[in-house]
C-alpha positions in Angstrom: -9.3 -5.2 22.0 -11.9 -2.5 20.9 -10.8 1.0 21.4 -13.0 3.7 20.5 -13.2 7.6 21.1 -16.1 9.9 21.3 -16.7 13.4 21.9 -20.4 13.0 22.9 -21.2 16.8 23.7 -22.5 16.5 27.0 -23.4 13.2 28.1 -26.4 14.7 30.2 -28.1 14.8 27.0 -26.4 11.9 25.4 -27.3 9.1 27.7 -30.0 7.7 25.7 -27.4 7.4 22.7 -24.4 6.7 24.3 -25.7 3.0 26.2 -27.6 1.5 23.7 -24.3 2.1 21.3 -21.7 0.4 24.0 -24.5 -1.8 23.8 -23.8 -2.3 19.8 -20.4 -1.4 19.5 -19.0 -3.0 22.7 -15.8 -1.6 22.7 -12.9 -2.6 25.7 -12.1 1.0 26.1 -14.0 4.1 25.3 -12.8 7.7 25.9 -14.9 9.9 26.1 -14.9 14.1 25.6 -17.2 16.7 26.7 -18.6 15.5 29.2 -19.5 18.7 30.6 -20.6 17.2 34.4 -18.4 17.0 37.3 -17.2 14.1 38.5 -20.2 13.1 41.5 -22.6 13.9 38.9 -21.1 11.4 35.9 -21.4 8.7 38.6 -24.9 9.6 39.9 -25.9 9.5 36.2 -24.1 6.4 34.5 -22.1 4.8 37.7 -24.6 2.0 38.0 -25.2 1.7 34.1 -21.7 1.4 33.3 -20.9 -1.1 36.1 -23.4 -3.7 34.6 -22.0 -3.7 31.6 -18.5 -4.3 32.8 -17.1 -0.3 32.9 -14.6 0.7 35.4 -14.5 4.6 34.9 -11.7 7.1 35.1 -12.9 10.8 35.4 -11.9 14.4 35.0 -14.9 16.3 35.1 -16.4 20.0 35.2 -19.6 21.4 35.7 -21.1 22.9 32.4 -17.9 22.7 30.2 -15.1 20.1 29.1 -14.8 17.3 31.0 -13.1 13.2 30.1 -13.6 10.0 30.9 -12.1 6.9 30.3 -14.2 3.6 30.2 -12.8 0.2 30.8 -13.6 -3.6 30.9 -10.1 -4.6 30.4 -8.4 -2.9 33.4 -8.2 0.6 34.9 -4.8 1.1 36.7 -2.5 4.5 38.0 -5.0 7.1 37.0 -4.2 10.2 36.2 -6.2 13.1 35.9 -4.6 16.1 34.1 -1.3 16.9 32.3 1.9 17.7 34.0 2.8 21.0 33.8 -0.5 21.8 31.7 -1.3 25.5 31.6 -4.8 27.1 32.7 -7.1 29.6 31.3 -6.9 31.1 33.6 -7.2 27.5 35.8 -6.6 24.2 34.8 -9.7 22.8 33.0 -10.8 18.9 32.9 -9.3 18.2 29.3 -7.2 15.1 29.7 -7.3 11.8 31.7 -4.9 8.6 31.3 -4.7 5.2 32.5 -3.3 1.8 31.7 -5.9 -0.9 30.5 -4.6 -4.3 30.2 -1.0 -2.9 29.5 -1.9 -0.2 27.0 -1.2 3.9 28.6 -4.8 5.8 26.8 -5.0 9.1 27.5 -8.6 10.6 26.7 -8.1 14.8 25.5 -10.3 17.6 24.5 -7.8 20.2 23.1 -8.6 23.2 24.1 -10.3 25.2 20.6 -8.3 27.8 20.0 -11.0 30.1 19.0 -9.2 32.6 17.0 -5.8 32.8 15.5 -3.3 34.7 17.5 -5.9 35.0 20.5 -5.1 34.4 23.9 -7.4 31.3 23.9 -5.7 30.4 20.5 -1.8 30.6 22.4 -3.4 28.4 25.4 -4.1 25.8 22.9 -0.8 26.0 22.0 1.2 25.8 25.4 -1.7 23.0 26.2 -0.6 20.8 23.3 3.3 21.5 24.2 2.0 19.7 27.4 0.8 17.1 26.1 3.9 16.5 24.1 5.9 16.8 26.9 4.2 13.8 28.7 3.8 11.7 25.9 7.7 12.0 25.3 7.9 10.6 28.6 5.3 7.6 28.7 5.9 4.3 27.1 5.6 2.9 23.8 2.6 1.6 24.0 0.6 4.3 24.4 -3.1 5.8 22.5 -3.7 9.0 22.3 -7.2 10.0 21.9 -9.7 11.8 21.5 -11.0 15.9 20.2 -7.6 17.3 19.0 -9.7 20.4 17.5 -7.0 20.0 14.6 -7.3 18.6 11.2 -4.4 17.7 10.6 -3.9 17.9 6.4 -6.1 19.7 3.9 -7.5 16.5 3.0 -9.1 16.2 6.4 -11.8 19.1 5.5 -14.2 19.4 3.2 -12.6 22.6 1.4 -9.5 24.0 2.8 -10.9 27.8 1.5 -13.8 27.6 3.4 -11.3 27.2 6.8 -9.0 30.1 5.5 -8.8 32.6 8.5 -9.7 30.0 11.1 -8.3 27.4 14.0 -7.8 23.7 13.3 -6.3 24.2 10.3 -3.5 27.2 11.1 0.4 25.9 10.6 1.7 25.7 14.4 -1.7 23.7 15.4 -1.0 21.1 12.4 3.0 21.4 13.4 2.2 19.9 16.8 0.2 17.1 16.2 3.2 16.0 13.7 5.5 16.8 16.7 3.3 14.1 18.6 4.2 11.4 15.4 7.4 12.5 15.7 7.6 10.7 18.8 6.2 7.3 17.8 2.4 7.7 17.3 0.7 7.2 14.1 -2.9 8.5 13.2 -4.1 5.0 12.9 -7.4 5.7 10.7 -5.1 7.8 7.6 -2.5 5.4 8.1 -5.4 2.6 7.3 -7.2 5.0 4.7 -5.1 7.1 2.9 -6.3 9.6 0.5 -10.0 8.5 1.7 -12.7 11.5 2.3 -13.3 10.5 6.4 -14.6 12.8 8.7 -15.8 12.9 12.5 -17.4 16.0 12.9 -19.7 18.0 10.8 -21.5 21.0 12.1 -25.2 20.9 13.1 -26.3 23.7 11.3 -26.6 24.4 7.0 -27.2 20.5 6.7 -23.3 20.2 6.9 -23.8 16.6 8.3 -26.2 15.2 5.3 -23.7 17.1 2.4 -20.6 15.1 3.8 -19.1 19.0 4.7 -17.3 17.9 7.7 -13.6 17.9 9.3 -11.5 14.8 10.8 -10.2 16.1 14.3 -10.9 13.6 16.4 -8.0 11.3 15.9 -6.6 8.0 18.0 -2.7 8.5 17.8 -1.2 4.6 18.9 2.9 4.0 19.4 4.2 0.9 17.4 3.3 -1.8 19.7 0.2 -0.9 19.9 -0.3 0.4 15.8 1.3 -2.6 14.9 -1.7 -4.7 16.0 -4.5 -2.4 14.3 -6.8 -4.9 12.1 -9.6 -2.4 11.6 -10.1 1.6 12.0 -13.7 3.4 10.9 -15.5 6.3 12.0 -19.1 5.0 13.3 -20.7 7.2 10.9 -24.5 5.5 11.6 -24.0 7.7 15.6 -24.2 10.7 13.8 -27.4 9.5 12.6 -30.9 9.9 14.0 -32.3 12.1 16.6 -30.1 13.7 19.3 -26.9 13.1 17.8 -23.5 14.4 19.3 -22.2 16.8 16.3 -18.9 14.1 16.4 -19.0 10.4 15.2 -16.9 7.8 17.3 -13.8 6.6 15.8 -13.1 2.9 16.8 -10.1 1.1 16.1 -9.9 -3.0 16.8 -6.4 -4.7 18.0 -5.5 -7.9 17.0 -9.0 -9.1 15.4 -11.5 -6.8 13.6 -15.4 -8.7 14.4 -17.3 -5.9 12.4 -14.3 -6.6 9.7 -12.3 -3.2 7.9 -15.2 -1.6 7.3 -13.9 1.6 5.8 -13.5 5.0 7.3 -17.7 6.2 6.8 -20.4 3.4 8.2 -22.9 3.7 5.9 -21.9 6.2 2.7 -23.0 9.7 3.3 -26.6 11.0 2.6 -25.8 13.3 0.0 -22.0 13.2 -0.7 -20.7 16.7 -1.8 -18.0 16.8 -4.4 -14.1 17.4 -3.1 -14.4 20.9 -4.7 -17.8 21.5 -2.5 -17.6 25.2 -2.4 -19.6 25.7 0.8 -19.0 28.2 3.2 -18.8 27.3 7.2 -22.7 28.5 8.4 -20.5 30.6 11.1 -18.2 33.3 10.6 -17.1 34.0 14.0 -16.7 30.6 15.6 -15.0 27.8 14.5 -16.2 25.0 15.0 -16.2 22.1 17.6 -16.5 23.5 21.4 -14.8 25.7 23.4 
């Protein structure tokens, strides 16, 4: 099985991308993150698209903002849309969708951004990722977690910790609850495969951050033992970051059981114009961090 996750930044302007690479890529199960349609309007756009190529579709959507989805040609049973108990700001927003596909529980998350430290957005993300703790504590084993954590979860997964000083993704309590989430059972399948390895999955759009390698790993597949156990291969499709129109996010695609592409390493093809670990660029903003709302 093929399991990938995406965070294609609006699939209104990513269809033209995001079917020629299921197309490519064919993965079982793809998760996808903002979406940023509703749910009538993802149908009216890819419904008959997906259905040809074998895609049963699991949705949690929104007009303009947010918004999952969870694609499937291996199954789609007991949807859920939503976290228990997840907090609002100030309503609930379309951030997380699960279902089982062929006896694997994926869940498909946008974490909220956090914005600023010590913000009220910044304390939603918190309570938000406390939720999401919370149900994966009580799911089975076999369960994936994926998707935009908005996290980085080690120095190593940035380009240059001081350029992220005073910022979210990289603050202490963020980084403490995706280890809470390991603590449970799931391993970050793509470090575990590549450790010590420069990989990335999002690099801003602006300053030529994509093309210097100056990027951050924060979209992340987190798998329990039965299902890590049978990881044969797990890469960030680098060449989707490529080209015109990209998402500002690569895909990250993990196979189960049999790798047809082989291990192919964690960036597919080398970077354009790899910066040195000690790259002393700053982040092109300095009121936003990046990746969303």
């Amino acid at each position: 099985m093929r399991i990938a996750t995406w965070n294609v930044n609006s699939v209104k302007q990513r269809v033209r991308r995001l079917l020629p690479w299921l197309d490519e890529r064919r993965p079982d199960v793809a998760c996808l993150q903002e979406t940023k349609v509703e749910d009538g309007a993802f149908l009216e756009l890819l419904g008959d698209p997906l259905a040809k190529r074998g895609y049963a579709i699991a949705l949690n959507g929104e007009p303009t903002w947010n918004g999952v989805a969870i694609l499937s040609r291996v199954g789609l049973e007991d949807v859920v849309t939503g976290l228990p108990g997840e907090p609002g700001f100030p309503h609930r927003e379309a951030r997380a969708v699960s279902a089982t596909c062929d006896g694997i529980r994926v869940v498909s998350v946008y974490v909220p951004n956090g914005r600023v430290p010590g913000s009220d957005h910044y304390r939603y993300k918190l309570v938000w990722l406390r939720s999401l703790h919370e149900m994966v504590a009580a799911g089975p084993r076999a369960m994936v977690v994926c998707g935009d954590m908005n996290i980085a979860p080690a120095d190593e997964d940035v380009f240059n910790p001081d350029a992220y000083v005073g910022h979210t993704h990289v603050t202490s309590p963020e980084r403490a609850a995706v280890a809470e989430l390991r603590e449970l059972g799931l391993r970050d399948v793509v470090r575990d495969r590549w450790p010590g390895e420069r990989v990335f999955t999002y690099w801003d759009y602006r300053a030529g951050m994509f093309h210097q390698d100056l990027g951050m790993r924060i979209d992340l597949i987190l798998a329990g033992a039965p299902v890590a156990d049978r990881v044969r291969a797990a890469w960030v499709d680098r060449q989707a970051r490529k080209g015109s129109g990209p998402s500002d996010h690569a895909p990250v695609i993990v196979d189960l059981d049999e790798a047809p592409d082989g291990d192919l390493g964690p960036v597919v093809p080398p970077p354009s114009a790899p910066a040195s670990r000690d790259a002393k660029a700053k982040l092109p903003q300095s009121d936003l961090t990046p990746s969303g709302r």
